[in-house]
N, C-alpha and C positions, 0 to 999 in steps of 0.2 A: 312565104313570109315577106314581109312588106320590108323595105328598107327603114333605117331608123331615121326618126325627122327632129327630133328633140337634140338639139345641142348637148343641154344641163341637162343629166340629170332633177328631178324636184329639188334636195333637199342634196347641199355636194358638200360634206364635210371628209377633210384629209387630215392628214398629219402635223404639224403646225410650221415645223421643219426637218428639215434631213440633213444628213451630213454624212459624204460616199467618199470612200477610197481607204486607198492599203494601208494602216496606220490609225485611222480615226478613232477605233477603240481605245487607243491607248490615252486618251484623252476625256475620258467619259465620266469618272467619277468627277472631274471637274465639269464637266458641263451640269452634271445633276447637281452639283454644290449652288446653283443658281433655283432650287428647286426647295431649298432648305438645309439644314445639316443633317439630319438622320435621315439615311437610306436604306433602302434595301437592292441590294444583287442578287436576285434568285438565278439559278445558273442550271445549267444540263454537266451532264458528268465529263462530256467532251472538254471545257473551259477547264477541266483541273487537268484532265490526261494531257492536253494541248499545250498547258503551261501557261494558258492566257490570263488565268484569273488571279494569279500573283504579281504579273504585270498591270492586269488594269490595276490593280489592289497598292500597286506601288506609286500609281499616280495621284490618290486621293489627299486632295488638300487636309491638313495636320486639324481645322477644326471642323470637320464631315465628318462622320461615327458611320459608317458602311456595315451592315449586318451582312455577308452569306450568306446564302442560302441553299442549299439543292436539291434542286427537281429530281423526283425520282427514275423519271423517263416513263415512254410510255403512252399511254391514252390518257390525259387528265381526266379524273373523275373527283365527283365533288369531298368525296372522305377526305380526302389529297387535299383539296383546299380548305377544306374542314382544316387542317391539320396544320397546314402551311399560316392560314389566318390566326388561328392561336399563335404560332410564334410572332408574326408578324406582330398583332397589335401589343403583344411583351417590347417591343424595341420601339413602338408608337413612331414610323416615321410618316417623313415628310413628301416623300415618294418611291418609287421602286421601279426598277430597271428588272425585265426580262431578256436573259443574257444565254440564246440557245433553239429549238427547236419549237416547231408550230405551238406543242405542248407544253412546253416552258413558257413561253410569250404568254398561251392565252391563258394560265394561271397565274401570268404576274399581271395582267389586263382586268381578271373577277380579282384578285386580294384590292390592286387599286381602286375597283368601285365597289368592292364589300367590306372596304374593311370596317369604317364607320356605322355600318348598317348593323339590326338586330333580330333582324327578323330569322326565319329558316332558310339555309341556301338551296332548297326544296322548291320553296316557292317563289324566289327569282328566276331557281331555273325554269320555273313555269311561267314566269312572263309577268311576274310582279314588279311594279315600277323600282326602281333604286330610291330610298327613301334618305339618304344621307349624302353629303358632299364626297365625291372621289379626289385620292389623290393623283400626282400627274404620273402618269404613267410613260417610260421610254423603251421601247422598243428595236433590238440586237440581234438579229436572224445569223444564227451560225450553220445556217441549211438554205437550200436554195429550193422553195418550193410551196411552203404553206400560205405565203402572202399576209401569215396572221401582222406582222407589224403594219398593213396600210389599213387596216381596218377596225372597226367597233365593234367587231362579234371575240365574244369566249367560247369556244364550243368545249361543251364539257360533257361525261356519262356520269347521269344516275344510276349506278348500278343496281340500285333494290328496284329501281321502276327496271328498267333494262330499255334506256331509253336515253339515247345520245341528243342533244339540241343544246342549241344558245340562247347565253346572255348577253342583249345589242343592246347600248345606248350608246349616245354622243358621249360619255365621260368618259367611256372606255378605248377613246381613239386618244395613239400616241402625240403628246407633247413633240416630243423627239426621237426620229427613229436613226438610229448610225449603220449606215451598212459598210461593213470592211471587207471584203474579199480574202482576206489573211486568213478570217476566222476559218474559211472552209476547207483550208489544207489539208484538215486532220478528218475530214468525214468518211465513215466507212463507205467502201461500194454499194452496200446496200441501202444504206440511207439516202444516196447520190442517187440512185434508180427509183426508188420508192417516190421523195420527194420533189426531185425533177418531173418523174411523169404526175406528179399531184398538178404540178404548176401547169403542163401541159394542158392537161386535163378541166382547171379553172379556167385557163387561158380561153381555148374552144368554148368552153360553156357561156362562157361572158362573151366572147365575139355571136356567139349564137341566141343571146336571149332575148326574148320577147319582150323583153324592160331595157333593150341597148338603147344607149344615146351616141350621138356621133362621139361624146370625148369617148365614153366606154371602148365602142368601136376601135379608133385610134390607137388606145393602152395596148386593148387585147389581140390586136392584129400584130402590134408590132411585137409585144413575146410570142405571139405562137413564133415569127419568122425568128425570132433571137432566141428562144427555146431550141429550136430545131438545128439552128445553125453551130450551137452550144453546150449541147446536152452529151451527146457522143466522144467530146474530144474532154470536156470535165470529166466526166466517165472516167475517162482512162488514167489521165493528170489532175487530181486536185485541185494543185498546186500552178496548176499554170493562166492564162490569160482567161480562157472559157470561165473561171469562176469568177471576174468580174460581169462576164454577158449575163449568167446565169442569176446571179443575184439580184442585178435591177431590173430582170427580165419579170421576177419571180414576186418583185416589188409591184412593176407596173400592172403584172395581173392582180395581183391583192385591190391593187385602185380601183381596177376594171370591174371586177366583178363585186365591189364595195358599195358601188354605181349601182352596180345591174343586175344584183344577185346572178344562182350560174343554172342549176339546168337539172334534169333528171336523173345524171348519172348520180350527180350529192344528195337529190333523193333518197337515192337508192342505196346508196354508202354508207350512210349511218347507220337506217336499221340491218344489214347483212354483217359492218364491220364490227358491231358491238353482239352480233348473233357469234358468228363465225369466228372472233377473238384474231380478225386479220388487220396488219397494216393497213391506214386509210387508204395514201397511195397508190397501193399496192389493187385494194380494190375497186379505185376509183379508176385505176389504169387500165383493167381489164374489161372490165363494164363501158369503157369506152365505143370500143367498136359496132358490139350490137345495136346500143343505143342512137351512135351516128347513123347506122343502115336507119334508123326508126326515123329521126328527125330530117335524113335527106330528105325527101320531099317537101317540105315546107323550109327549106334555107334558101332555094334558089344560089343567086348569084352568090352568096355568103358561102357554102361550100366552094363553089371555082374560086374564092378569094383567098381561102381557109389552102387550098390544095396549090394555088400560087404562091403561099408564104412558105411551104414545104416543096416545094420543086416535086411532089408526087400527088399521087390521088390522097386524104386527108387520112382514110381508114387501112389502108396499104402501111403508110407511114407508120401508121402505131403500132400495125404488128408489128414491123419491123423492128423498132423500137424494143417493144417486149421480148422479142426473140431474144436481139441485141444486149439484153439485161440480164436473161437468164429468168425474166418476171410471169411466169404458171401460175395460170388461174387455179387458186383452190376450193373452186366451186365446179371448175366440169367434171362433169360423173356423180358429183352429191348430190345429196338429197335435199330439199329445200326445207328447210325447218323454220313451223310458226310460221308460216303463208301467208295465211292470212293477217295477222299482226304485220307482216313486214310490206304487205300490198296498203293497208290502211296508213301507217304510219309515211309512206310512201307518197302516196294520195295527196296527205294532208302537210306533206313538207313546203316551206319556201320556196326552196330551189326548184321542185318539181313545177311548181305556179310560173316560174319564169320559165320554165322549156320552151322553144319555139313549136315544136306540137301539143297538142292537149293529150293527155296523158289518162287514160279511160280505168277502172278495173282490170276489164280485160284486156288490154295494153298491157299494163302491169305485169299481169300476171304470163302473157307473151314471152315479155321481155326479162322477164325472172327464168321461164324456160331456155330461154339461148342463152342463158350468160350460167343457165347450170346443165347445160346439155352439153 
């Protein structure tokens, strides 16, 4: 694999602003009040068990109208925002803040560009242009890991197709993203492992892809070494310093791989996670390893740079890591179900296009056997 020679990205759109540190949420319904007076807060269950969302809710300026909302948790699928958008366009606001998890964000990212829209959310998720003005949409990560806030994708399941993908445009990248470190006090250990190794996982793919540009480069190398340096000690403390590394670690891969798309393992994640009813995460975490043994040979010096940012070899690391989590694959010893659907769908993904190797059928179907053997 050749070194990257492009600076820019084509086409570099980010966030418009941010605004980081311990505190910042409590400041947010007024930031949105510059947005309009009607809002909306869609939130994860965490914001109420945490206590948080009484607090931001106590900050909003007396003429803002703030709508609730709560994300069910989970995998977003379109029924969900089927459902979410009804309420929403009842309260007709001005913008909407995503206050929670990968799956939160990118349901508050599709009401933002659908809400005005009439068409079937069917057929946006198949790649029909957005036909209506979005509203702005801000972005609130209370997990360190999905990166959904630096970016313009919604990844959502059709369940009746049985088919996980996104909906990109530039309307759906945040206005305003606040990252707090506060927020992630409260996350369970499992979400901590699951979402951490997500970012990992983006991290690597984006330092690895065949669409990097030196900034991509840059982002992705410095989370994989701030991942790593951070991941283990959040782990353990929440509540300690590692959740500020972890969270802008988790931001700058969202950048990186927004840039550069990420790689075969996210290929491969969608159609097994929405097969197999597994945490993304969790899958994308475990499908790491075989994958890297696959794309070593065409990283060159990018693997020694990838295994200098981890003071080990790159794929050593992640077992370890796994081990370290308690995170078992729930695919060694099953049986692979729907093959063939999951090798096409696979084929024909984004992510898979930017892998630093070419990615064959029988690749595919290779690397389907070691991650279920």
């Amino acid at each position: 694999m050749s070194d990257a020679i492009d600076i820019l990205p084509p086409d570099l759109i980010w966030p418009a602003r941010t605004v980081s540190g311990r505190g910042a949420v409590e400041t947010l319904t007024q930031e949105c009040a510059g947005f309009g007076r009607r809002g909306i807060l869609l939130h994860g269950h965490s914001l109420v068990d945490g206590d948080h969302l009484s607090s931001i809710m106590a900050g909003c300026p007396p003429n803002v109208a703030v709508l609730p909302l709560c994300s069910p948790g989970g995998e977003p699928t379109l029924a969900e925002l089927d459902r979410l958008l009804g309420e929403a366009r009842g309260h007709r606001p001005d913008w909407i803040a995503g206050v929670g998890g990968g799956s939160t964000m990118d349901l508050a990212k599709a009401i933002a560009g659908l809400l005005h829209t009439r068409g079937e959310l069917a057929e946006y998720h198949d790649g029909a242009p957005l036909d209506a003005p979005a509203i702005p949409f801000v972005a609130v990560p209370t997990t360190a890991g999905s990166g959904s806030e630096a970016t313009m994708v919604s990844v959502l399941i059709n369940e009746a197709a049985t088919v996980k993908k996104s909906i990109r445009d530039p309307a759906l990248m945040a206005r305003l993203v606040v990252l707090d470190p506060g927020l992630l006090s409260d996350c369970p250990a499992t979400v901590i492992a699951h979402s951490g190794m997500d970012a990992f996982v983006q991290a690597v793919e984006a330092y690895s892809s065949c669409k990097a540009t030196w900034l991509s480069d840059r982002l992705a190398l410095q989370a994989i070494e701030m991942i790593n340096g951070s991941i283990e000690a959040f782990y353990a403390t929440p509540s300690s310093a590692a959740a500020d590394a972890m969270l802008t670690a988790s931001y700058l891969t969202g950048l990186a791989f927004s840039f550069c798309r990420l790689g075969a393992v996210h290929g491969l994640a969608h159609p097994l996670g929405i097969r197999y009813r597994q945490a993304h995460g969790l899958v994308c975490a475990v499908c790491l390893p075989p994958i890297l043994a696959f794309n070593r040979p065409a990283l060159g010096k990018k693997y020694e740079a990838m295994c200098a940012a981890v003071s080990d070899d790159l794929i050593e690391r992640t077992v370890h890591l796994l081990a370290c989590f308690g995170m078992r694959s729930p695919f060694a010893g099953a049986d692979v179900v729907d093959r063939e659907a999951i090798v096409s769908e696979t084929l024909a993904s984004g992510s898979t296009a930017a892998n630093p190797r070419r990615v064959t059928e029988a690749d595919a179907n290779e690397l389907l056997d070691a991650i279920f053997s």
